[in-house]
N, C-alpha and C positions, 0 to 999 in steps of 0.2 A: 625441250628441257622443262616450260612450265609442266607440259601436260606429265610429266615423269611424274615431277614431285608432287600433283596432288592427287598422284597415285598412289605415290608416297602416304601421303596424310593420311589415307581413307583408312588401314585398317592398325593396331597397334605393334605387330612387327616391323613394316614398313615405315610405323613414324620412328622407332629405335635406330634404322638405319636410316632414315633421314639426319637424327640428330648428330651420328655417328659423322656423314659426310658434312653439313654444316657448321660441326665443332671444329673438324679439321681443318675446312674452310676459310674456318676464323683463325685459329690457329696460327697459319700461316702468314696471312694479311692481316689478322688483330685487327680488322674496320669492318665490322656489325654491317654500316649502313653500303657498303661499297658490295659485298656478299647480298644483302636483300637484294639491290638492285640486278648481283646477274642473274641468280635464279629466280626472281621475279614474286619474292614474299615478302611479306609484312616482317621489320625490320624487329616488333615487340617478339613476333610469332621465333623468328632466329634467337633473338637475344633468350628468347625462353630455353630452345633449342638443345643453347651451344652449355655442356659441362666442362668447367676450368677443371682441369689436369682430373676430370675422370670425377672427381667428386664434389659435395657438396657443403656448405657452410656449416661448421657444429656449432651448436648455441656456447656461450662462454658460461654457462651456470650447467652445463651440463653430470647428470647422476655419473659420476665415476663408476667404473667397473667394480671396485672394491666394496662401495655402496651396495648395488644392483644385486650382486653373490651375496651379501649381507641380509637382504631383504629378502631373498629368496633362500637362505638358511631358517631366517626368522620363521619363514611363513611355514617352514615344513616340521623345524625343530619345537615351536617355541607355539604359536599359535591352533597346531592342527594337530590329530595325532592319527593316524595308521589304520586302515580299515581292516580288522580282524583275520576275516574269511581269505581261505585261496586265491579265492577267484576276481577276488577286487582289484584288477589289474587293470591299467591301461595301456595299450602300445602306445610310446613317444620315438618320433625321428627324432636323429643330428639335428646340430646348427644343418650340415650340410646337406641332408633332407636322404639321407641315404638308409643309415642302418639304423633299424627296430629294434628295441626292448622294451620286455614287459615293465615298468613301473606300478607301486605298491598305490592304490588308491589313499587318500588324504582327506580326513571333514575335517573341516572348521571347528574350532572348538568354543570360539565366541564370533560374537559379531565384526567387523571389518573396521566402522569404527575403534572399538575396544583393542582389536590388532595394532590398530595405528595409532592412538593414545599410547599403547606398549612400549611399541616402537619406537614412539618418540620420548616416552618416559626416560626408556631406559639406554635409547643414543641421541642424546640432545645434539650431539655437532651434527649428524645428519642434515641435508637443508630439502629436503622431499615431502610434495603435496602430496594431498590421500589420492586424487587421482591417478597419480606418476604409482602410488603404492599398490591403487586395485590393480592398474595392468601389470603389474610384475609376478602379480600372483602367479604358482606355477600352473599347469595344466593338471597334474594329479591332484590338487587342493582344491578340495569340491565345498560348496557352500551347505552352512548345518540346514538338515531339516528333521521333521520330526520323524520320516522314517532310517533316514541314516541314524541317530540316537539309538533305536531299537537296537540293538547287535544281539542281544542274549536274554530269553527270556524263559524260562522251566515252566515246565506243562500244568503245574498246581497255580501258580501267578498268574498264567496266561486264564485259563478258568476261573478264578476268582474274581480277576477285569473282566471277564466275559459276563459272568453272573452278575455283576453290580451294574454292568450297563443293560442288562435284560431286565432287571429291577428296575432301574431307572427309567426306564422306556413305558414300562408299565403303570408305574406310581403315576407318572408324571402325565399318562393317559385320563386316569382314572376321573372324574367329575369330581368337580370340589362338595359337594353335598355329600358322597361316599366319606371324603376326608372328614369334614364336620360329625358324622352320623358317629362312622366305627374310631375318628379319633376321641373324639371328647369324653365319651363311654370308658375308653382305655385311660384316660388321663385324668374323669373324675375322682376325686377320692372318692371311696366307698364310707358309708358314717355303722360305727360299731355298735 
């Protein structure tokens, strides 16, 4: 029997059905230490084990579901807006991890901070950290950067920032003796 169960142990399907038969275990005889002794383990290692009726303890300050849909309306209605183009999709599964749909890409429209100052501006009874907030963000709410900003730019603008950075590149080359020489000449007054 020992040598079963730390066969058991060795890999993480096998400790699942471990826990399965020493829940049951307990279950029946309700004494932790009575069960260690027949299968021959550490009494902490069972007590870790064994799941009361299948599940686990929920915290008492825990985010209500009504919260949670809340935060995650904010985050898509109120904070981000919709990435233009076709093709800014993402596949998302179910909860149930089965079926696929495209959803619409999402940037941020300020900083996460500034979401959550919003947030809490504008639902004070809420009782949720910024931590509890960044993880609820959805998966299609992607963080601003300076090329998501970009979305539309006309071929006369795009040229014109082209041109002033080739300017700048060059000016800013140039030896300062050049600037002194041909600016000062330009900037003298001339006497009549």
């Amino acid at each position: 029997m020992k040598s079963n169960i730390t066969q058991l142990n060795n890999n993480k399907s096998s400790r699942s059905s471990l826990q399965n038969i020493t829940s049951k275990l307990v279950q029946k005889s309700m004494k932790v230490p009575v069960v260690a002794r027949i299968l021959g383990e550490c009494r902490k290692t069972l007590s870790r084990n064994v799941k009361m009726n299948g599940k686990r303890k929920s915290r008492t300050d825990k985010l209500s579901m009504e919260d949670s849909t809340l935060v995650n309306n904010f985050y898509l209605e109120q904070s981000s807006r919709p990435m233009p183009n076709k093709r800014d999709v993402i596949l998302i599964r179910d909860s149930n991890g089965e079926k696929k749909e495209h959803v619409q890409k999402h940037v941020m429209e300020m900083t996460h901070e500034k979401a959550y100052k919003l947030l809490k501006s504008s639902h004070p009874d809420i009782k949720i950290g910024k931590r509890k907030f960044d993880s609820l963000r959805p998966i299609q709410v992607r963080r601003a950067s300076i090329s998501s900003m970009i979305v539309y730019c006309c071929t006369y603008c795009e040229n014109i920032r082209l041109k002033v950075q080739a300017f700048n590149r060059v000016w800013l080359s140039l030896p300062v003796t050049f600037w002194k020489k041909h600016l000062v000449k330009k900037l003298r007054p001339t006497s009549v």
